[in-house]
Legacy VTK file of the C-alpha trace (Angstrom):
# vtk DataFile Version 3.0
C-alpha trace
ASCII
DATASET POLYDATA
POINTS 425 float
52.245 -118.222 -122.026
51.545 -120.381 -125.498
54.148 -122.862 -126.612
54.903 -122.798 -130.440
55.011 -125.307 -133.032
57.494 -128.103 -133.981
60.884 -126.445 -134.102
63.320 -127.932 -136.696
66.068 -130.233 -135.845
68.757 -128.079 -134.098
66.781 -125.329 -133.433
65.817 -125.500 -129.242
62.159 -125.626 -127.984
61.155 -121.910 -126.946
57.905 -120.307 -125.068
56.366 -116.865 -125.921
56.183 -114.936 -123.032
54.551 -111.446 -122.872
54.944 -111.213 -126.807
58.655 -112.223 -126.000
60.177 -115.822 -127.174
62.293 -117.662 -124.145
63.761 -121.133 -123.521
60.697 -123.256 -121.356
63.895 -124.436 -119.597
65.776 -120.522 -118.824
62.413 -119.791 -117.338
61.429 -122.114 -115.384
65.439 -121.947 -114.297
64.822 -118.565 -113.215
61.320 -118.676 -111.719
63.252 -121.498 -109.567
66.086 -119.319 -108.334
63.753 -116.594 -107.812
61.588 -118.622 -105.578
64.704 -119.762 -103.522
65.907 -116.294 -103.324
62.493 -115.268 -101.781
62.699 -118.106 -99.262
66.045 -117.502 -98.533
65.536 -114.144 -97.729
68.180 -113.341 -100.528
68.492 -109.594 -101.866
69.486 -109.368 -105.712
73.076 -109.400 -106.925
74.371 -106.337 -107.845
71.316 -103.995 -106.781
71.274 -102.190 -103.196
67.505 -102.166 -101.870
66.088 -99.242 -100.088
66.337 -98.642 -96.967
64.818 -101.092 -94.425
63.277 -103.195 -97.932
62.172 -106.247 -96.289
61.993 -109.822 -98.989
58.228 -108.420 -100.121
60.306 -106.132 -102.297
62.827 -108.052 -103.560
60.372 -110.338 -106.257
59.697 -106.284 -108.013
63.648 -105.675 -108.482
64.099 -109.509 -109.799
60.890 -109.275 -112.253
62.480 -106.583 -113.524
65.471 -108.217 -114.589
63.485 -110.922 -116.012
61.388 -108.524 -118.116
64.894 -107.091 -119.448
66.493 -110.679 -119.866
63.650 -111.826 -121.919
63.996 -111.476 -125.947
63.253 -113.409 -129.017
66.304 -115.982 -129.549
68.392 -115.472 -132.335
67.070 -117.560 -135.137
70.013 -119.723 -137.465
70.912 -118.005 -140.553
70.248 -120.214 -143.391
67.679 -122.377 -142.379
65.158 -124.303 -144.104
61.851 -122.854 -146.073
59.970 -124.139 -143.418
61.752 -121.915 -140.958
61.517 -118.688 -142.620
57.740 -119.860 -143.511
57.089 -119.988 -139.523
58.650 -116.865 -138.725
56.559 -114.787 -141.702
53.383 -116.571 -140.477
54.394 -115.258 -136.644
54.911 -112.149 -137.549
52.053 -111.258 -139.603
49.924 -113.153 -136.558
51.203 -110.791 -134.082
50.776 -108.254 -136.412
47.116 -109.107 -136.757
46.081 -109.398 -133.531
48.626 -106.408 -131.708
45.986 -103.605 -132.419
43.753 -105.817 -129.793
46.136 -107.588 -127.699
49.182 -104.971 -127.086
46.948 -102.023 -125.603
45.743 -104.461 -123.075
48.675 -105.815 -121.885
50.798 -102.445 -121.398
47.971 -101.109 -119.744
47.952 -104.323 -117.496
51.621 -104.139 -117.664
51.743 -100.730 -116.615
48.737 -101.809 -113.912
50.816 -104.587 -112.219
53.645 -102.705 -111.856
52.222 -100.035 -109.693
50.581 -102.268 -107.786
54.089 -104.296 -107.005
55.656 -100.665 -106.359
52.317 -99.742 -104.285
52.593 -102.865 -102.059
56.029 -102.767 -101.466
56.223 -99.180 -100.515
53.528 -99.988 -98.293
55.087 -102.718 -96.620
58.555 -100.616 -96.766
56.663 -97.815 -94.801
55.008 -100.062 -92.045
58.088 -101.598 -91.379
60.025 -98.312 -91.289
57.215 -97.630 -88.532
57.814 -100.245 -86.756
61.406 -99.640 -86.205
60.139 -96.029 -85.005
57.776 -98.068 -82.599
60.367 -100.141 -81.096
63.057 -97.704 -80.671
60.353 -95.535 -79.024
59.848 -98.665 -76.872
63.037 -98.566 -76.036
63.135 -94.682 -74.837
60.238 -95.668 -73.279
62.000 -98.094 -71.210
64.460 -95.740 -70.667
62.968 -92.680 -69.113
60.727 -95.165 -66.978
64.092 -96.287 -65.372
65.029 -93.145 -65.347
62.154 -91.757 -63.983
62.267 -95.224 -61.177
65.640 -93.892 -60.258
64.661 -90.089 -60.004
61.665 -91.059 -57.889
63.638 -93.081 -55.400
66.707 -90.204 -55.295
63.835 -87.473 -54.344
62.109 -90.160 -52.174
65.441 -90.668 -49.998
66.481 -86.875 -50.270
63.269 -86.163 -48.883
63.716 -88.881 -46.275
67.162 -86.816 -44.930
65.209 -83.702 -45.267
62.338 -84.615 -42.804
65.098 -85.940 -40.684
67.161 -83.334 -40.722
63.992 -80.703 -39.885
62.863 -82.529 -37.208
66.366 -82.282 -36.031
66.784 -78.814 -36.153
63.068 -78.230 -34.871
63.614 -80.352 -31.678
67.257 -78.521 -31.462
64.777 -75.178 -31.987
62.266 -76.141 -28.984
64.721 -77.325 -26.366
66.405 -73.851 -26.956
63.413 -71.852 -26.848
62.154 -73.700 -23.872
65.029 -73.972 -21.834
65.158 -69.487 -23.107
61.405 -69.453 -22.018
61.594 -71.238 -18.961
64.050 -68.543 -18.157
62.343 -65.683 -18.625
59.031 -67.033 -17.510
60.714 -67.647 -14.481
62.410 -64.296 -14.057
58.524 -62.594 -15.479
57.084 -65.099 -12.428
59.278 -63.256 -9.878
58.520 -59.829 -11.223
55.164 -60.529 -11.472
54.567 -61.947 -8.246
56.430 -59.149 -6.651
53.894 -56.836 -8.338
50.929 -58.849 -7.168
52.200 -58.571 -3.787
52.208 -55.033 -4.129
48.534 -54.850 -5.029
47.044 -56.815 -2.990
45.607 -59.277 -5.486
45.124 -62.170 -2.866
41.802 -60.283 -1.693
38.731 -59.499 -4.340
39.367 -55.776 -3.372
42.893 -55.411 -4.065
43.499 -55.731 -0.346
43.138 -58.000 2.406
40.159 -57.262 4.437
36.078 -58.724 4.367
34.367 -57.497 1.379
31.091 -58.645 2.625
31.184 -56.102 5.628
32.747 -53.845 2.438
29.687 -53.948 0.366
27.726 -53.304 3.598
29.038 -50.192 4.414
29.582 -48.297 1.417
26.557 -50.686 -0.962
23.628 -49.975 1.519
21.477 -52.466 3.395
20.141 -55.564 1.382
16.629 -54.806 1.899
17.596 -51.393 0.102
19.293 -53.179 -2.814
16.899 -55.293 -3.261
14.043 -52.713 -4.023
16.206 -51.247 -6.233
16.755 -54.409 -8.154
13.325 -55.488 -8.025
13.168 -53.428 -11.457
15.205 -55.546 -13.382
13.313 -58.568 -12.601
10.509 -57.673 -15.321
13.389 -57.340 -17.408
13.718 -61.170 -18.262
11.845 -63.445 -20.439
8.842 -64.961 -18.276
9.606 -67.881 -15.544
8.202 -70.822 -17.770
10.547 -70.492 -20.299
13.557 -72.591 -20.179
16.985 -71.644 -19.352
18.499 -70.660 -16.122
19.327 -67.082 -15.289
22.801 -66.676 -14.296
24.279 -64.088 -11.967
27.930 -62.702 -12.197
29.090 -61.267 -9.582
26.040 -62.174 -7.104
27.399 -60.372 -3.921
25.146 -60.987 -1.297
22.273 -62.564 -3.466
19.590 -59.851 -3.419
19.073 -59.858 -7.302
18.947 -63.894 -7.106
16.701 -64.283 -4.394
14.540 -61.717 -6.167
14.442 -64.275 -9.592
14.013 -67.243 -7.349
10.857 -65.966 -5.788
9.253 -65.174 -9.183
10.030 -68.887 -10.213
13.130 -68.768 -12.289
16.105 -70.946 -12.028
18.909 -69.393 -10.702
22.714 -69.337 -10.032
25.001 -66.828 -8.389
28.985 -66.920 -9.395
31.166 -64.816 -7.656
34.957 -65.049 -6.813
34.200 -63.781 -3.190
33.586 -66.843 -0.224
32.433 -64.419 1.473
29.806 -63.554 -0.911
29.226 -67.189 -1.947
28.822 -68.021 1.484
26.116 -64.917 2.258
24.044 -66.163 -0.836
23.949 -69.726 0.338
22.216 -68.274 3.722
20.176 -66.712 1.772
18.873 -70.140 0.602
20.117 -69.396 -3.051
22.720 -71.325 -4.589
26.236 -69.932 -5.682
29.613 -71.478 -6.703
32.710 -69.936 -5.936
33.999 -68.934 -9.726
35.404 -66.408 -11.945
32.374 -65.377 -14.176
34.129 -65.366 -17.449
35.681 -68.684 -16.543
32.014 -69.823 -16.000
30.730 -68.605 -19.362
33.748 -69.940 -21.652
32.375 -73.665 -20.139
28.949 -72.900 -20.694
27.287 -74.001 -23.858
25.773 -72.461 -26.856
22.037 -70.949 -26.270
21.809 -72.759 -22.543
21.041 -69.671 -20.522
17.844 -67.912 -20.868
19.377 -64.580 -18.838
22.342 -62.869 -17.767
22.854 -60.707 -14.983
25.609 -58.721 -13.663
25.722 -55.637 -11.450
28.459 -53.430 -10.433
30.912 -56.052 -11.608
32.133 -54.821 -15.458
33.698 -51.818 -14.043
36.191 -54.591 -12.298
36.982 -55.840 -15.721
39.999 -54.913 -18.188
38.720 -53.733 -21.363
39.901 -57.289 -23.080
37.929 -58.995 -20.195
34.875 -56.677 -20.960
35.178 -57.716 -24.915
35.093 -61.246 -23.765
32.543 -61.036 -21.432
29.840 -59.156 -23.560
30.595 -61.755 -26.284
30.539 -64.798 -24.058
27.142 -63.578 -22.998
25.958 -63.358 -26.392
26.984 -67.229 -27.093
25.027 -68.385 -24.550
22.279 -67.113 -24.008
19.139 -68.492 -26.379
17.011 -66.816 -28.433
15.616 -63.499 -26.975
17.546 -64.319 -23.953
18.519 -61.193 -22.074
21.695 -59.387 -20.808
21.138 -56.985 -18.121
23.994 -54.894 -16.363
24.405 -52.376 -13.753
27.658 -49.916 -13.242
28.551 -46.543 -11.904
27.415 -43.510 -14.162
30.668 -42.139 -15.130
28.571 -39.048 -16.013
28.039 -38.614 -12.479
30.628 -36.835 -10.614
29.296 -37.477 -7.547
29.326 -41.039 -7.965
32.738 -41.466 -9.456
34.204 -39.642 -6.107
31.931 -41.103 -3.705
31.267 -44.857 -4.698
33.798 -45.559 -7.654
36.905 -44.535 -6.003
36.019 -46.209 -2.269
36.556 -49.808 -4.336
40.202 -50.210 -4.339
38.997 -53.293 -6.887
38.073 -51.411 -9.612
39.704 -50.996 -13.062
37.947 -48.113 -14.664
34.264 -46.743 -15.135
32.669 -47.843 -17.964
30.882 -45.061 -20.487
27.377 -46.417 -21.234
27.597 -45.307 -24.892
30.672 -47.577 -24.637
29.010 -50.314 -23.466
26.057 -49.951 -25.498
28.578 -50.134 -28.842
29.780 -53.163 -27.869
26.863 -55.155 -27.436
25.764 -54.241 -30.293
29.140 -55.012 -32.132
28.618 -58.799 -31.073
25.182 -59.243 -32.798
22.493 -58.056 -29.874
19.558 -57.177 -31.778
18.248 -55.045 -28.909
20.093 -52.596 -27.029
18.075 -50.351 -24.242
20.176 -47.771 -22.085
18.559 -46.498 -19.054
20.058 -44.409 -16.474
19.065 -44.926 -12.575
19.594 -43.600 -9.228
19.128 -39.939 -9.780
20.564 -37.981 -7.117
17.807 -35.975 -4.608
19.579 -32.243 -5.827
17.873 -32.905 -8.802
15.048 -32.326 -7.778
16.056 -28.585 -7.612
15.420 -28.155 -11.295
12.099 -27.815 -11.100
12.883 -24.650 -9.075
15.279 -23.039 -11.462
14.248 -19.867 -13.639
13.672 -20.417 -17.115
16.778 -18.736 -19.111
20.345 -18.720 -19.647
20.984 -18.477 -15.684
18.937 -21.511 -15.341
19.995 -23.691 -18.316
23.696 -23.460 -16.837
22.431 -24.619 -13.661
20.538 -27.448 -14.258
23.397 -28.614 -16.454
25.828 -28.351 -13.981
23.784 -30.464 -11.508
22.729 -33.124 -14.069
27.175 -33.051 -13.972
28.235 -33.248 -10.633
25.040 -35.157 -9.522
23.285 -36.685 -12.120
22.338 -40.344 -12.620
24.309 -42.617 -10.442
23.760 -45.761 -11.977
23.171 -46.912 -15.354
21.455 -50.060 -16.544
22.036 -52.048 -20.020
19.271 -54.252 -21.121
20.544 -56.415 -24.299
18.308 -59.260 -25.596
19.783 -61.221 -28.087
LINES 1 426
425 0 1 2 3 4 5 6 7 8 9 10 11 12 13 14 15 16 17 18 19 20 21 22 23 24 25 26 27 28 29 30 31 32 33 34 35 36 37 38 39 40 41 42 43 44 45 46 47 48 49 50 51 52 53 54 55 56 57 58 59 60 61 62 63 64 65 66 67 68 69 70 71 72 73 74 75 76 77 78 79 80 81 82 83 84 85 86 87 88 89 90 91 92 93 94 95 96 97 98 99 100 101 102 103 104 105 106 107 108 109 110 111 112 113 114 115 116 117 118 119 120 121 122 123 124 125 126 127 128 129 130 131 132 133 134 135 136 137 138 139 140 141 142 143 144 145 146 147 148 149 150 151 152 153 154 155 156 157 158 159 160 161 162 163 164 165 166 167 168 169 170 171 172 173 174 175 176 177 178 179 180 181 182 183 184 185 186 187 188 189 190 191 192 193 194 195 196 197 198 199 200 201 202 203 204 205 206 207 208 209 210 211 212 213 214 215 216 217 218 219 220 221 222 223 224 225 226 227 228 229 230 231 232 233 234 235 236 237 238 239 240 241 242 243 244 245 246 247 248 249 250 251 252 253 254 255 256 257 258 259 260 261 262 263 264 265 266 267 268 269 270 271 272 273 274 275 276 277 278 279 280 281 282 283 284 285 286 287 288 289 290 291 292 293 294 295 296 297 298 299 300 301 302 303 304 305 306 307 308 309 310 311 312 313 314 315 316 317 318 319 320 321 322 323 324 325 326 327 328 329 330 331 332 333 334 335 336 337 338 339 340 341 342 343 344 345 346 347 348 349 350 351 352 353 354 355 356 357 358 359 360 361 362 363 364 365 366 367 368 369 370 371 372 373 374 375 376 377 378 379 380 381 382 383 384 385 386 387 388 389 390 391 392 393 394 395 396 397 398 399 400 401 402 403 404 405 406 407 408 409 410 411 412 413 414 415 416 417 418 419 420 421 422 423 424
């Protein structure tokens, strides 16, 4: 901005601005409201600014209405020479020097402008975002009430829910208990009715002395003892540890037998009788069921287990659990040995299986064999024992047909009495 020369009298004092001519006064007048207007916060009269225009924008809108109110004044008509002189000089001044000067400032014209528009757009945009950020904010709010409330609404539902489950599964147990207490009374009669029936207060089935039982129809203890003395080699050797357990001791032959060799012994049987017998012996015995015994034994505590003439007493569940209770505890290499009646043996079945009123069924050795090793005995040895004396009349049979059909008739009515299952684990 340049101020001019002396004006003539009457003529007003004026300021070239951007190669226009305005009042000194008129523009400092509107620089002044301008300035107020930004202050104020003021938008400009007449003009609607965009949308969510903060004050930044409002000095581009009101520099361009200064750029369009400024123009030359009007100059009097018949003034002096000295007038007209200052005009020609002007003009042929700005004509002189526009080549240089005009370029320049349209280009910086042109420059400013942009960056006014640039800034304010900016500043338009960031505030537009920030309206988006608060009203998000506010959603935000929202849905956390919302989700408060929600939370609180399942929390309580859930509350009634448990309440109302526990309700119906206490109504659900006193009904089924007071409907099982019924019938386990009414299966309590029926059962003890049947029990009655067979005899199950005795270890036979009936009530009279086992021990004078086993005498008769087992043979003379000195007798069962040399034909137990067998299975004695069977076990691991007497200075390893572990206890050898007996189920089903009887009379104790097979544990007096161990004890003398060194081992450490134990004889269960469910028989006082028998429990008494075996502590006359000098041997000690408890008075327990043997699979009772084994479920409260620990893991790998027992270095043998031995049972004879006692599985064939057993349901097949019971036999299951007694083969695989045996395999728990014994340690490693430990050894299972049991005795039973040869169901291969006629003879045997109808002369020593039947006289027990106490047993269940006979046992098949295969069968028994199978299961050990379905339980995880790494060693299963099947030997059969007690051959009956008409065997011996093989050796006398012709060779032939005649003589095959013979000797397999008495290997089926007489056979092997016993058999003997040697497991180690």
């Amino acid at each position: 901005m340049t101020a001019a020369g002396p004006e003539p009298s009457g003529v007003a004092h004026v300021a070239e601005v951007d190669g226009q001519v305005i009042a000194p006064s008129d523009l400092v007048a509107r620089v002044e409201e301008l300035l107020a207007r930004i202050d104020g916060g003021e938008g400009v009269p007449g003009e609607q600014p965009a949308l969510g225009l903060p004050s930044l924008v409002t000095p581009v809108h009101e520099m361009r209405l200064l750029h369009q109110g400024i123009h030359p004044p009007e100059v009097p008509t018949g003034g002096g020479v000295r007038t007209r002189t200052g005009g020609v000089v002007k003009r042929a001044v700005r004509r002189a020097t526009s080549w240089y000067v005009e370029p320049r400032w349209q280009a910086q014209e042109q420059l400013d402008a942009k960056a006014i528009e640039f800034a304010a757009e900016a500043y338009n945009a960031v505030y537009r975002v920030e309206e988006e950020l608060e009203r998000l904010r506010q959603q935000n709010a929202r849905l956390r009430l919302e989700l408060v409330a929600t939370t609180e609404r399942f929390r309580r539902f859930q509350d009634e829910h448990r309440a109302q489950t526990e309700a119906v599964s206490d109504l659900a147990e006193t009904l089924a208990g007071v409907a099982m207490e019924v019938e386990v009374r009414s299966l309590a009669k029926e059962v003890a009715a049947l029990l009655d029936r067979l005899g199950a207060h005795g270890a036979t089935g009936a009530e009279f002395d086992y021990v004078e039982f086993e005498r008769r129809f087992r043979g003379d203890p000195a007798v069962i003892s040399a034909a137990q003395q067998h299975y004695v080699s069977l076990f691991p050797p007497a200075d390893r540890p572990g206890q050898v357990v007996d189920v089903g001791c009887g009379r104790g032959e097979m544990l007096e037998l161990l004890a003398k060799e060194g081992h450490e012994v134990l004889g269960i049987d469910t028989d006082a009788g028998m429990v008494a017998a075996c502590r006359e012996r000098g041997v000690p015995a408890v008075l327990d069921d043997g699979l009772h015994f084994l479920a409260q034994t620990a893991d790998a505590s027992l270095k043998g287990i031995f049972s004879a003439q006692v599985v064939e007493h057993l349901l097949t569940p019971e036999l299951e659990a007694f083969v695989r209770e045996a395999h728990r505890t014994l340690r490693p290499r430990g050894v299972l040995v049991v005795e039973t009646i040869n169901p291969r043996s006629s003879y045997a079945l109808g002369n020593h299986y039947y006289a027990d009123t106490s047993h269940v069924r006979p046992v098949h050795p295969e069968t028994l064999r199978f299961l050990c090793e379905q339980v995880g005995f790494s060693d299963v040895v099947l030997e059969e024992r007690s051959p009956h004396p008409m065997l011996a009349f093989r050796e006398a049979l012709p060779e032939g047909p005649v003589g095959g059909a013979v000797e397999a008739l008495l290997e089926s009515v007489f056979g092997y009495q016993d058999y003997v299952i040697c497991a180690t684990r």
